[in-house]
C-alpha positions as CSV (number, residue, x, y, z in Angstrom):
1,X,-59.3,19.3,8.9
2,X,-56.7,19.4,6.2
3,X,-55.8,16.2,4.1
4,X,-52.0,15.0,4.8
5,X,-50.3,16.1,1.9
6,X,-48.8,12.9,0.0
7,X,-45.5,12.5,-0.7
8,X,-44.7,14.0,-4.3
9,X,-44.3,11.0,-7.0
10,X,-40.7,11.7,-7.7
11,X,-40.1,10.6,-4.5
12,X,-38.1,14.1,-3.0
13,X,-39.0,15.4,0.0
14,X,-41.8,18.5,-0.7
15,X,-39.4,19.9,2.4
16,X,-36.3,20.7,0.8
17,X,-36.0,23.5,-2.2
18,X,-35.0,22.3,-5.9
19,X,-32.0,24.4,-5.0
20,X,-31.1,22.0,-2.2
21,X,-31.9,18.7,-3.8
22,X,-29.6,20.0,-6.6
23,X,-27.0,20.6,-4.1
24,X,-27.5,17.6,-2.6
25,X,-27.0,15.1,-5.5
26,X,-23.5,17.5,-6.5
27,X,-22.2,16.8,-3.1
28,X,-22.9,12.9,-3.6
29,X,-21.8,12.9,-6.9
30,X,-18.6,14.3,-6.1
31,X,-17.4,12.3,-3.0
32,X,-15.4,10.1,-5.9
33,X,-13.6,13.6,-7.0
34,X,-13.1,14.8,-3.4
35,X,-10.8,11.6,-2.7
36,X,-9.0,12.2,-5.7
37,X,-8.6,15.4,-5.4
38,X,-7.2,15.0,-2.0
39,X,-4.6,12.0,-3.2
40,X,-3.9,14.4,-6.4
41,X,-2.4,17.2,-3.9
42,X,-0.7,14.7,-1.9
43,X,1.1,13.5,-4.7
44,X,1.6,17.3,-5.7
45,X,3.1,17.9,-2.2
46,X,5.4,14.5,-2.5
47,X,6.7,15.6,-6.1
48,X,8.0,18.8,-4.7
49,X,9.7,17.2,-1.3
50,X,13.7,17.8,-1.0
51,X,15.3,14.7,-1.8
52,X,17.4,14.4,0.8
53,X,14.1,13.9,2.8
54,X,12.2,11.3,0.6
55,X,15.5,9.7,0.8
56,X,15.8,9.0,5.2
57,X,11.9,8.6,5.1
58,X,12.2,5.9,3.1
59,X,15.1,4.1,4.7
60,X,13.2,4.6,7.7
61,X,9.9,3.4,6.0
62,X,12.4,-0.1,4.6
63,X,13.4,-1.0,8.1
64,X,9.8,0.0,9.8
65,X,8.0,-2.2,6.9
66,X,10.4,-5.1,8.3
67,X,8.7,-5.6,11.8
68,X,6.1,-7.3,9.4
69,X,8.3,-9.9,9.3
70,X,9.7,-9.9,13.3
71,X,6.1,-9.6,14.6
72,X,4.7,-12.8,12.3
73,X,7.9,-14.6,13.5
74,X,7.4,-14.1,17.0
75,X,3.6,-15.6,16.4
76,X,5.0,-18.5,14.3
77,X,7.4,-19.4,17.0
78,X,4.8,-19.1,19.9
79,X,1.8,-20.5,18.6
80,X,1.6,-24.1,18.2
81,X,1.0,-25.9,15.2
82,X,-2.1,-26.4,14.2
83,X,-4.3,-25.7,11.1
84,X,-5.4,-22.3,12.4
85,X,-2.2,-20.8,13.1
86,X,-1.9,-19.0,9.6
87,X,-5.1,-17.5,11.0
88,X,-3.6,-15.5,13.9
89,X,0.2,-15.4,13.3
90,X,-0.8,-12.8,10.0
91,X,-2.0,-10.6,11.9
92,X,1.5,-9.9,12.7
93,X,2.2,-9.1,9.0
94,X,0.0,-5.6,10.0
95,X,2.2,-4.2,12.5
96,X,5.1,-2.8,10.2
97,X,2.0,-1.2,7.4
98,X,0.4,0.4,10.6
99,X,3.8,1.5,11.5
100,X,4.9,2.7,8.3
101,X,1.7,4.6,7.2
102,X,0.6,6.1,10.7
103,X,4.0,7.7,10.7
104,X,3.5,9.5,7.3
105,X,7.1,7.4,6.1
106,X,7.9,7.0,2.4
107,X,6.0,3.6,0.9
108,X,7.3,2.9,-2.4
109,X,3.7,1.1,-3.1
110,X,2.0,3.6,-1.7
111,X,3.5,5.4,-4.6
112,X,2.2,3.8,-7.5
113,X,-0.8,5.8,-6.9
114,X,-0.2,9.0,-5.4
115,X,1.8,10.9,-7.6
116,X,0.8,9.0,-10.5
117,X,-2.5,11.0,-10.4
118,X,-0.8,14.4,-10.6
119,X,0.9,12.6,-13.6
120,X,-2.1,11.3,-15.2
121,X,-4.4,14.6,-14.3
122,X,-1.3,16.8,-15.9
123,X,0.9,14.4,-18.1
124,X,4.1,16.9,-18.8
125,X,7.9,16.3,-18.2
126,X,7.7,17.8,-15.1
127,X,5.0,15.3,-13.5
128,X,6.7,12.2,-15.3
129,X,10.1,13.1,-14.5
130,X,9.2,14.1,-10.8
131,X,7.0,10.6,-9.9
132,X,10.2,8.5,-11.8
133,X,12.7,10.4,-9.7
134,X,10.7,10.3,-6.2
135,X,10.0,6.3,-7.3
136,X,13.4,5.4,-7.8
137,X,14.5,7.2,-5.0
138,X,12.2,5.9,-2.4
139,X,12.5,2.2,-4.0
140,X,16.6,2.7,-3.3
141,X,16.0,3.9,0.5
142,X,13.4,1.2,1.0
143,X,15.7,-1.7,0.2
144,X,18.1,-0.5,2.2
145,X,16.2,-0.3,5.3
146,X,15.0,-3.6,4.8
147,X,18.9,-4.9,4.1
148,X,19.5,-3.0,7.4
149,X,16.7,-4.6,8.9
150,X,17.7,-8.1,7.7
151,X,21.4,-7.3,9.2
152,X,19.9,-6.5,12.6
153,X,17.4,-9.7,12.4
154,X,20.4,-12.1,11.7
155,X,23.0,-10.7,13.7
156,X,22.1,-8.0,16.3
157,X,20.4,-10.1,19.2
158,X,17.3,-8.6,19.0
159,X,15.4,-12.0,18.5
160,X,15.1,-14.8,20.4
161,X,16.7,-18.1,18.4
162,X,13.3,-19.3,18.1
163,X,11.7,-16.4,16.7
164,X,15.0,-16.0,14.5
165,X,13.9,-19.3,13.3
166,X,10.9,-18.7,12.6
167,X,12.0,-15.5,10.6
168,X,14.5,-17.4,8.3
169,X,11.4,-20.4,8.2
170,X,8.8,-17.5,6.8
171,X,11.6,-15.9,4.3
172,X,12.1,-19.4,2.6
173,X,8.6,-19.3,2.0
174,X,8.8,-16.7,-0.3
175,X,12.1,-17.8,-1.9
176,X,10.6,-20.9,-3.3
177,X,8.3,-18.5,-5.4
178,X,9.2,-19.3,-8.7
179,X,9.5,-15.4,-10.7
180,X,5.8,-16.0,-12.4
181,X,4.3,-17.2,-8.8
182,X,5.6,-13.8,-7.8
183,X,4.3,-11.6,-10.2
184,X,1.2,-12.9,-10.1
185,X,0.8,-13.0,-6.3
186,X,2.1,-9.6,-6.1
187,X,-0.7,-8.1,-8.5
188,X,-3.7,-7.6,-6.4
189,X,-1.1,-7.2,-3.5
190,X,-0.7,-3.6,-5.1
191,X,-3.6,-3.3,-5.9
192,X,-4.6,-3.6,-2.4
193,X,-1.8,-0.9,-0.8
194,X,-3.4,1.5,-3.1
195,X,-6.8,1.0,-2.3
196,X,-6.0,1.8,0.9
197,X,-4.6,5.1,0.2
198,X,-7.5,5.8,-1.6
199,X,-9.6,5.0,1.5
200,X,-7.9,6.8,3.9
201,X,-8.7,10.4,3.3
202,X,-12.4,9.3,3.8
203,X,-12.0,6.6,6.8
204,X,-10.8,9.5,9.5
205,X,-11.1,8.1,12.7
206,X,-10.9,4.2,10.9
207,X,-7.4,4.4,10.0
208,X,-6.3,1.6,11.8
209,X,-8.4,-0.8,11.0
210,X,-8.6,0.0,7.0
211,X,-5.4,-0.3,7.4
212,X,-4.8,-3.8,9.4
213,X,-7.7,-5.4,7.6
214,X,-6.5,-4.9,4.3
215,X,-2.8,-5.8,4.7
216,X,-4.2,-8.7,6.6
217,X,-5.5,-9.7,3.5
218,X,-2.3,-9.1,1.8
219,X,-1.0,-11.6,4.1
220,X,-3.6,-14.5,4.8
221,X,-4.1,-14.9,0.7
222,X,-0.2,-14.9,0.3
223,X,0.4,-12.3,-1.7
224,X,3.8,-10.8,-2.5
225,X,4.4,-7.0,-1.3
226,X,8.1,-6.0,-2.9
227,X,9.2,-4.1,0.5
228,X,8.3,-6.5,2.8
229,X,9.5,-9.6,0.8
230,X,13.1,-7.7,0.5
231,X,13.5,-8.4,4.3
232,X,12.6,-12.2,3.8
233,X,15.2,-12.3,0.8
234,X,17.8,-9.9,2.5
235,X,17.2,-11.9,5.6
236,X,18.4,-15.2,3.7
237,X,21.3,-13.9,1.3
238,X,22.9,-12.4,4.7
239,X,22.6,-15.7,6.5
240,X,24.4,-17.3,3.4
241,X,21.0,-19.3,2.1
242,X,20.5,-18.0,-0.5
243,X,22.6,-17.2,-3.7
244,X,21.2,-12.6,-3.8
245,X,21.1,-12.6,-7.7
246,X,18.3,-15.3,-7.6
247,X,16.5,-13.8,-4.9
248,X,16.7,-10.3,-7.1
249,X,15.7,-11.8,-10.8
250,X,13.5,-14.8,-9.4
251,X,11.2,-12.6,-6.5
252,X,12.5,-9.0,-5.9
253,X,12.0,-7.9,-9.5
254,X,8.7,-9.8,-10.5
255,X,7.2,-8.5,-7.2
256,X,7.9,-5.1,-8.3
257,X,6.5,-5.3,-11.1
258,X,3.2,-6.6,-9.8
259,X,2.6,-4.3,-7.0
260,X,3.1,-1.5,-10.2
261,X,0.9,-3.1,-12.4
262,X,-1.5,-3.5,-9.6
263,X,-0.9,-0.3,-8.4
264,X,-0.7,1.9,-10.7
265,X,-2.0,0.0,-14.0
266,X,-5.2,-1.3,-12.7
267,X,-6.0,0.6,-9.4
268,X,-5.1,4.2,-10.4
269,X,-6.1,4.1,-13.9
270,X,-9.8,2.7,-12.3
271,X,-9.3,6.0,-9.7
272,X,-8.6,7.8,-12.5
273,X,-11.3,6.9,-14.8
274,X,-14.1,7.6,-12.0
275,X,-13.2,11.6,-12.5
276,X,-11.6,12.1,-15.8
277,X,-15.1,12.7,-17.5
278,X,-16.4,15.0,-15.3
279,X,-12.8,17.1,-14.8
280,X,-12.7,17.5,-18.5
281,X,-16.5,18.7,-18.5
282,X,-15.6,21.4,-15.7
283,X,-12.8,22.5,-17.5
284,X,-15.0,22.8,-20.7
């Protein structure tokens, strides 16, 4: 009878060729590269989009992004409360990301890191010039859906007075940020959004709950998002409770700035630094 043959001491399986193991350990090594790769195009495709359609995609993401705000209400006003309400009534905060990113709409934070990496992979004027003009035109559209939103919340009917309420209660929340609360609160906020685009090419099938679990994060550690905190500041300068130039310099400004810094300054430059070294060694 033969001896079983042990298991070879470097712990690969006698089964597969050196070919195959070799191939094996690329394909792992280069999941990171496939992700980026696949954001890098994205951005590519984004970069090269008419303006005209960046510009109705992102009104339509600005007033999508706002149901964030109607759905929490409408748990605020229905829930009693009680130390666990927070708990339950951010879920709500979920239902205008999960609109917004299912429908493929323009996300000014989603921004921060997909065509920064076809910036950062090519830096030229064409890549720097194309992410500044697609960022400051989707940035534009987004605030006013979210102003259009905040009209429709405050004077359409569409709410109920309580939930209206509750709307206008959640909004003054976020106005008594003072400018470096916001900031700082909006930092791993962006940070977040853009982990989440990096996640998605590889969570097929998980979409919707990378997606709700994450901005449920966003929302239950009181972070600031700049898109959905316009429609809480809109909300109150239309209503007449607030003076708009403090609710721009004070919140809508410093939250900005976060979600980039998060965004872009520490999430993408970390994407980025995953697959710089071994792009440059392919190309050498």
């Amino acid at each position: 009878m033969n001896e079983p043959t042990a298991p070879p001491e470097d712990g690969t399986d006698d089964h597969i060729s050196a070919e195959e193991q070799v191939e094996a350990k690329e394909l792992t090594r280069l999941k990171s590269r496939v992700v980026y790769e696949t954001i890098r195009q994205e951005g590519e495709s984004e970069l090269r989009r008419p303006q005209s359609a960046m510009w109705w995609s992102g009104i339509a993401a600005g007033a999508a992004i706002s149901l964030s705000l109607m759905v929490e209400a409408m748990f605020r006003s229905y829930l009693p409360d009680a130390p666990w309400r927070p708990i339950v009534e951010n879920l709500g905060y979920t239902a205008g990301f999960l609109l917004v990113m299912l429908s493929r709409m323009q996300l000014f934070t989603e921004n921060t890191i997909t065509t920064v990496l076809p910036m950062l992979a090519q830096p030229c004027r064409r890549t720097m010039l194309g992410t500044a003009r697609l960022w400051g035109i989707v940035f534009i559209a987004n605030m006013i859906g979210t102003f259009l939103a905040a009209l429709l919340i405050a004077y359409g009917g569409i709410l109920t007075p309580e939930v209206s309420a509750a709307a206008v209660e959640l909004s003054h929340h976020v106005a008594a940020w003072s400018a470096s609360d916001t900031f700082v609160k909006a930092i791993p906020a962006g940070f977040l959004i853009a982990a989440i685009v990096w996640m998605l090419p590889s969570a097929e099938g998980s979409e919707f709950w990378v997606i709700v679990f994450f901005t449920y994060i966003i929302a239950l550690g009181d972070m600031a998002h700049v898109v959905v905190g316009s429609a809480e500041l809109f909300l109150l300068a239309v209503i007449g409770e607030e003076n708009i130039f403090k609710l721009v310099t004070v919140n809508l400004l410093p939250a900005l700035l976060g979600n980039i810094l998060g965004g872009t300054g520490l999430f993408a430059m970390l994407a980025w630094g995953q697959v710089s070294q071994e792009m440059t060694e392919e190309k050498d």
